[in-house]
N, C-alpha and C positions, 0 to 999 in steps of 0.2 A: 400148242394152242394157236388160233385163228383170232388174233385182238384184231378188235374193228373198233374205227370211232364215225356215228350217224349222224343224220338230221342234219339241219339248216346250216350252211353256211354260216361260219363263227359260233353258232350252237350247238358244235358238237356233243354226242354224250359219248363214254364208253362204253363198250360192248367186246362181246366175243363171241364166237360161230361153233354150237355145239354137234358133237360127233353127230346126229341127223343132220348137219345141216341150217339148225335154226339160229336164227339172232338174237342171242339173248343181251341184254340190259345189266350193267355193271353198273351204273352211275350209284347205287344203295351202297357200292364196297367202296369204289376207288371214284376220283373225282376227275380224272382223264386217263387217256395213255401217255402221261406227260412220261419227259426224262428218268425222272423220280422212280417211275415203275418198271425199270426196263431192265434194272440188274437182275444176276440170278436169283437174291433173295426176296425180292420182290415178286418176280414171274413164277417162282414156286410157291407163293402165297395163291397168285390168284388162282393157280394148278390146280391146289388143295381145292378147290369151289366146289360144292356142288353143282354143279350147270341145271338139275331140273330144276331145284331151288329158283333158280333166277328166274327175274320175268321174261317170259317173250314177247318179241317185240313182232307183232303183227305188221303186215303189207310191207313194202320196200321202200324202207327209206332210204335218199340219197346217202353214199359214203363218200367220207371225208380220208384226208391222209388221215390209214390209221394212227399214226404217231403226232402226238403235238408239239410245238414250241421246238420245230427242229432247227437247230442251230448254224448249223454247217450244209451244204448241198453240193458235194466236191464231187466230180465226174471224170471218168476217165476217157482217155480217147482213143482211138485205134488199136484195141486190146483183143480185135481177132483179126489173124492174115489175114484172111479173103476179106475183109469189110477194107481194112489197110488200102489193098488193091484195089478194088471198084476206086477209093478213092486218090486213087494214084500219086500214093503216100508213102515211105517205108516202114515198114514194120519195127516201132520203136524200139533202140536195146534198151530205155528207161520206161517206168510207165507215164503216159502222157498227163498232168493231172490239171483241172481247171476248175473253175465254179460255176453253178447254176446260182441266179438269185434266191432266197427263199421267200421272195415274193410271189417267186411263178408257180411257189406251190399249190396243186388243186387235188380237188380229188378225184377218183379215178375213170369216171364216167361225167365228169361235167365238161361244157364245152370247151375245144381248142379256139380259141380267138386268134386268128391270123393279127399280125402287129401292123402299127399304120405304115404303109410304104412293103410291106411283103412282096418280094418276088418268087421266091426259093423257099417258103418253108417246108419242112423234113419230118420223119419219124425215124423213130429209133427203140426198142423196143431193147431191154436191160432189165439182167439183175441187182437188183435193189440190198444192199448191205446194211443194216440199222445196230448205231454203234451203243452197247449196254452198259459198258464201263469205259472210265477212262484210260486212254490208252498212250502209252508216251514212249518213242523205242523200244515197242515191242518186239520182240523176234516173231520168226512164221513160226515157228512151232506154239507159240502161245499166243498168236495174233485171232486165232476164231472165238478162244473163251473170252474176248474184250465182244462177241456178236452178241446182240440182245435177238435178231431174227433178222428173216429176208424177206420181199415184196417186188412185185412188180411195179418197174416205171417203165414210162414214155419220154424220152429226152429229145421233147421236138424241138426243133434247131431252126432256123432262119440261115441258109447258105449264105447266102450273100451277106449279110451282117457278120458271119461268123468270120468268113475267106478271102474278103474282097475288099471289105471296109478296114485295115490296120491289122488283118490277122490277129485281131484279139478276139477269140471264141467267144470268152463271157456274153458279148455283145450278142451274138446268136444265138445264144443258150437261155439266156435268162429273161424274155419275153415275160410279159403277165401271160398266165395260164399254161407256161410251156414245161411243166413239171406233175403232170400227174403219179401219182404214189399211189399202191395199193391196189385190190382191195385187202384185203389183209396184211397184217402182220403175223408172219409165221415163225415161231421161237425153232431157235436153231437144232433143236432135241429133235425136230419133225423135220429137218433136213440135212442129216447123217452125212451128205455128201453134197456141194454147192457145185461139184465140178460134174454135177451128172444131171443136168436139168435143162431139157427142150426152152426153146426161146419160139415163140411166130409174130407175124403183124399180117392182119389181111386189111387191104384197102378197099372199099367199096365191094365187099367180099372176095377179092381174091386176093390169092395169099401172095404175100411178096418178100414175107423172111421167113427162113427157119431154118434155126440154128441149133447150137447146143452150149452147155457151158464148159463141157469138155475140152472145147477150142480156142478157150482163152489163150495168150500169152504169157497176161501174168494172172495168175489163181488168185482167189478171193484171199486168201491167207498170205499170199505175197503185199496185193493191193493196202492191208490193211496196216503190213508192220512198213511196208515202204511211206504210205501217206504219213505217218506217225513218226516218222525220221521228220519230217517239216513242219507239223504242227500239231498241236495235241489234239487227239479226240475224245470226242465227250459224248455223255451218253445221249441220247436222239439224234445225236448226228445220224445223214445219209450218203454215202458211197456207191452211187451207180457206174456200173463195172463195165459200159460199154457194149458195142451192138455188132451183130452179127451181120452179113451182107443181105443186099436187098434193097439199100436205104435207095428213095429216091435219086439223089445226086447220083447215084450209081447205074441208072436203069441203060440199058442199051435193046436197039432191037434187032430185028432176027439177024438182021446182018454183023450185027457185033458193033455196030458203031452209038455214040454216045446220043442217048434217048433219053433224058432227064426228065422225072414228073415230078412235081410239085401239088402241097396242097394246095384246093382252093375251096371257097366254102362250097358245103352243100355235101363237105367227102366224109365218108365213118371210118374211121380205125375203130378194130376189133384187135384185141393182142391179148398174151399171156404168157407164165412161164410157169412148168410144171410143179402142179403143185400147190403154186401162189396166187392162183384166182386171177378172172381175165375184169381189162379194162375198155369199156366202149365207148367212144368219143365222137360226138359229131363236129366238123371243124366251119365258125363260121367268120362272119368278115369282120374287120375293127368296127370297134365301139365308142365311143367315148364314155368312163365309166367312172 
């Protein structure tokens, strides 16, 4: 299934995206995509649905993270060589692990707001993990059935906040607006294989990452029973697995030497990851908000 949650900023409703395509309207069954619905017995309720039963939801409404009241927002870092290298790193032998606020969470086409004082900020385009049950020392062989689904995020980043200020990432990572989710939540029945799924990001239309999930380091199934060795997951938590090269800090030109772009307003990211429905973002200047 393709859970989506619509409409207005903090008015989310639930929904889900049926096999034509449409957006159908859940809020008559379930009252979000909260925590609550994200275990297997829950998601094979909403399965059973008939979907033409449901209403359709005519024109396009804005989406939200499909997922609500997500608890955790823990990210990985440097989880493929080549992105490692651009950023002239080594390739971790643990996985790198940090947190995104879950303030910065938005949804998947509303705007990036550069932060007040931006020099450096980034894209990063990732697969998105959504945790369904609780998960506490899990081993990898049992670390996917604790998955409720996957989603594409954006883990746009602030360099200089992140690298240069105390080397505490958080600081970089958790901007307002710097976590788009989604569009969809995709239950893990429809994604048989996490380590086989295209990643891209194009800037101002040209493409400047693409990747695969193939190239991880450490596999979605590693990430999940490793984070779980330090702290327990719980259901709507989110686990974004890290980005493939391309990212801005990285950029070099023809001559090979360091050519670093950054956003500024006025730029679109278009991204997506196979499968999981793309994200389009127009990035503009601080606000006071």
């Amino acid at each position: 299934m393709k859970l989506v949650r619509f409409g207005p900023m903090g008015r989310e409703k639930p929904g889900l995206i049926d096999a034509q395509g449409k957006l159908r309207d859940l809020s008559a069954v379930i009252t979000d995509i909260s925590p609550e619905q994200l275990n297997d017995k829950a998601l094979a309720k909403i399965a059973r649905l008939k979907t033409d039963s449901l209403p359709w939801v005519r024109g396009k409404p804005r989406m939200g993270c499909p997922v609500s009241q997500v608890g955790k927002f823990i990210a990985i870092g440097l989880n493929y060589a080549d992105h490692a290298a651009e950023s002239n790193l080594p390739v971790p032998s643990e996985p790198v692990v940090f947190m995104k606020a879950t303030s910065c969470i938005q949804g998947p086409n509303d705007p990036v707001m550069l932060p007040k004082g931006s020099v450096k900020s980034d894209w990063e385009v990732e697969l998105g993990v959504v945790i369904g049950s609780r998960a506490s020392y899990v081993s990898q062989a049992q670390a996917l059935q604790h998955v409720a689904g996957y989603c594409t995020v954006n883990d746009v980043s602030e360099r200089e906040f992140q690298l240069e200020r105390g080397m505490t990432w958080d600081k970089g990572k958790g901007c307002d607006t710097f976590g788009p989710i989604g569009p969809w939540l995709v239950t893990r029945d429809e994604v048989p294989n996490p380590q086989r799924l295209g990643l891209w990001l194009e800037l101002n239309g040209v493409r400047v990452q693409t990747g695969n999930t193939k190239t991880m380091v450490f596999n979605v199934a590693k990430l999940v029973s490793y984070v779980s060795q330090f702290m327990t997951l719980m259901p709507g938590d989110v686990i974004t697995t890290g980005t493939p090269p391309g990212v801005g800090m990285g950029r070099k030109n023809k001559n090979g030497k360091p050519a670093p772009v950054f956003l500024k307003p006025g730029d679109v990211m278009r991204l997506g990851v196979d499968g999981l429905g793309e994200q389009h973002q127009h990035v503009v200047a601080y606000r006071k908000h």
